[in-house]
N, C-alpha and C positions, 0 to 999 in steps of 0.2 A: 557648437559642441560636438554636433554628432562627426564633422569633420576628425576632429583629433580622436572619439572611438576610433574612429576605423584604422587611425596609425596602429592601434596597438598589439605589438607583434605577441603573440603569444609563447612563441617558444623562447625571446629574449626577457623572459619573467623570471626572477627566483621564484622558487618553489611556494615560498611563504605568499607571495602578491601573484603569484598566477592563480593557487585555490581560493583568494577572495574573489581574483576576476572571475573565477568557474562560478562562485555564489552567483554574483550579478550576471552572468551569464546565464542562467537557472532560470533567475529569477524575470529575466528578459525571457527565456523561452526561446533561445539561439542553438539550435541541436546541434549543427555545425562547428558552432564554436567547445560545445561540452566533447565533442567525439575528440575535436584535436586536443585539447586540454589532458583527456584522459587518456593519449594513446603518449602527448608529449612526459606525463608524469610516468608511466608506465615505463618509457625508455630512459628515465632517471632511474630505475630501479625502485620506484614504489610498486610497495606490492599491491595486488588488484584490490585488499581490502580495506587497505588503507584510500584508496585513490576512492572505493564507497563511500565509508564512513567521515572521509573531511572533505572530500572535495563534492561528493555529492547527496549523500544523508544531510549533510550538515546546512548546507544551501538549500534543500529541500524544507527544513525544519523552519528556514525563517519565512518559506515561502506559504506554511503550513498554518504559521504564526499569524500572518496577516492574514490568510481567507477566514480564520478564523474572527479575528477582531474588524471584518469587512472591510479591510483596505485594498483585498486585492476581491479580485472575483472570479467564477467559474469557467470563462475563457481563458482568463492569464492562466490560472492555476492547469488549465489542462494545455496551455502552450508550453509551460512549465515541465509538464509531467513529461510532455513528449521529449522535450531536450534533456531531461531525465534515463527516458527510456534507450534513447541515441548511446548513450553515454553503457546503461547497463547493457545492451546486445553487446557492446567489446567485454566486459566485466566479466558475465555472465558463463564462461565458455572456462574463465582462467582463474574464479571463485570455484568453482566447481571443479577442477584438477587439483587446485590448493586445499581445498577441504575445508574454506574459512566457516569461520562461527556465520549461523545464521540467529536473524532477531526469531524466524517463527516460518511456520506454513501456513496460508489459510486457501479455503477453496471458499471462494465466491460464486454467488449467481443469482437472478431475478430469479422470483418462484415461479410455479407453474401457473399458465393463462395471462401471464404481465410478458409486454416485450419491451419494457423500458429501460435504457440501459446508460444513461448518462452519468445518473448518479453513482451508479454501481462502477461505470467505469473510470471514474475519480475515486472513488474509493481506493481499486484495486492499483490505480498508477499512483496516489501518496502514502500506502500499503508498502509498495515497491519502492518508494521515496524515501522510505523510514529501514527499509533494510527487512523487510519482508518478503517469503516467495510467495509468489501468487498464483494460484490455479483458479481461471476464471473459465467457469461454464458456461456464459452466454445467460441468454434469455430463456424463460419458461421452462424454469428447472423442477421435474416432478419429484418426491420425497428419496426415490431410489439412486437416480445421479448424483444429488447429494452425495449421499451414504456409500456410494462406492467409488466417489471421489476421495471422500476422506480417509477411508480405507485404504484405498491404492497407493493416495499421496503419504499414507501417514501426518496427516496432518492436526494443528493444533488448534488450529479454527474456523468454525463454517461461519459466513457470511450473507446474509440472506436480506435480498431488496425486492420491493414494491412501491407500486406508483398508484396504483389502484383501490379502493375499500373494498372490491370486490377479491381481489385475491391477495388481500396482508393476512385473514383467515388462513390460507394455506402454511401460513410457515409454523403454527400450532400444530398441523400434520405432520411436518416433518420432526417438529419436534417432539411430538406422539410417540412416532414410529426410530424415531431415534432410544425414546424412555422403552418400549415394548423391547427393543430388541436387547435391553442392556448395556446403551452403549453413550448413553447421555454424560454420564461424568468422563467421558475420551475427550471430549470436546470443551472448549469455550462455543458459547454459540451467539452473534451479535447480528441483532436486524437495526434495518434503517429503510427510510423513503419518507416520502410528505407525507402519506396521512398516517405515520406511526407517533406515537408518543410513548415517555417510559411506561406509564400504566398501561398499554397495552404490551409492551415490552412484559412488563414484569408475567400481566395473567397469562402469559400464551407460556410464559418460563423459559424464558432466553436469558440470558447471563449480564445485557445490557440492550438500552436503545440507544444507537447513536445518532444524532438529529443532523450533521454532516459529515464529510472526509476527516476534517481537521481533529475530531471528535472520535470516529475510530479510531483516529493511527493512536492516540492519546490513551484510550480505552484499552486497545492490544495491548499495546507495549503495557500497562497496569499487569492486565491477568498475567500476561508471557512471566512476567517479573515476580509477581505470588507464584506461579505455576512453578518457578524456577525455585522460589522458595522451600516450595513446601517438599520438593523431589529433594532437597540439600537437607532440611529437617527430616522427613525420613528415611 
């Protein structure tokens, strides 16, 4: 079998069976093969946001689909993300001249005193998978980087992970210092990591727990979607 993959020219594809082959490329996690896919659709005359939302949102979503249902797991899925990522560096440069629609901004980051960043960093690449921007902080982020990430980015949701019991306490800080300052309803605010659950979710007053990646992207897109609402209602 794997013989006959490797015949398969990608540029002598129609359009229609070359973005399923982009899916199972995805989902293979073949970065090489997602760049040519996406640079060959692009000199068809698809436009870059089109060439996101079907040829690689959409393969993204089945890949999202299964980590969810534990068919795939957190290697594939971040082999995934990265021929994901191959694919949005071309995108990214010609989204942004075009002015396409975006799903959302979120600024992500581990809190302060945690340097754990695996989960966070699956987060933030099927985030980007789903048609989201993403501004990731890194590790050990104190209450203020936050806040002046979201600020700067204008952004629509802060993102907030721990791996530790000793510092999932802090993201209650930031979202203190988020309520003192006035500035709590600008935001969705959504934690995640192993030792959270939603009731701890709910008392610290974050907007959701999400218990994995597949679970965020699912989560955003909800609020983005009321968010979108309720700006058309008033």
């Amino acid at each position: 079998m794997a013989e006959e993959e490797d015949e398969i020219i990608l540029s002598e594809l129609p359009d229609e069976e070359l973005v399923l082959q982009m899916h199972d490329d995805l989902y293979d996690g073949l970065k090489e093969e997602i760049e040519e896919g996406v640079g060959i659709l692009l000199a068809r005359g698809w436009t870059p946001y089109k060439v996101l939302t079907e040829a690689l949102v959409a393969g993204m979503t089945v890949v999202g689909n299964d980590f969810r249902d534990g068919i795939l797991f957190v290697p594939e899925v971040l082999l995934a993300a990265n021929a994901m990522k191959g694919g949005m560096a071309i995108l990214k440069p010609l989204l942004a001249e075009t002015g396409a629609p975006r799903m959302g901004k979120m600024v992500i980051g581990t809190v302060k005193g945690d340097i754990h960043d695996i989960g966070k960093n699956l987060v933030g690449m099927m985030m980007e998978g789903a048609g989201f921007e993403i501004i990731d902080l890194g590790i050990n982020n104190p209450a203020e980087d936050y806040i002046a990430a979201l600020e700067r980015e204008e952004a629509d949701i802060l993102g907030m992970s721990a791996l530790l019991t000793t510092t999932m306490p802090y993201m209650k800080v930031v979202i203190d210092t988020l309520k003192e300052q006035g500035k709590r309803q600008d935001y969705i605010v959504l934690v995640g990591g192993a030792p959270l659950n939603e009731e701890f979710g709910k008392a610290i007053g974050a907007d959701a727990y999400c218990r994995d990646a597949a679970v965020a992207v699912e989560t955003a897109k909800d609020f983005i979607a009321r968010k979108h609402n309720q700006m058309a209602a008033g």
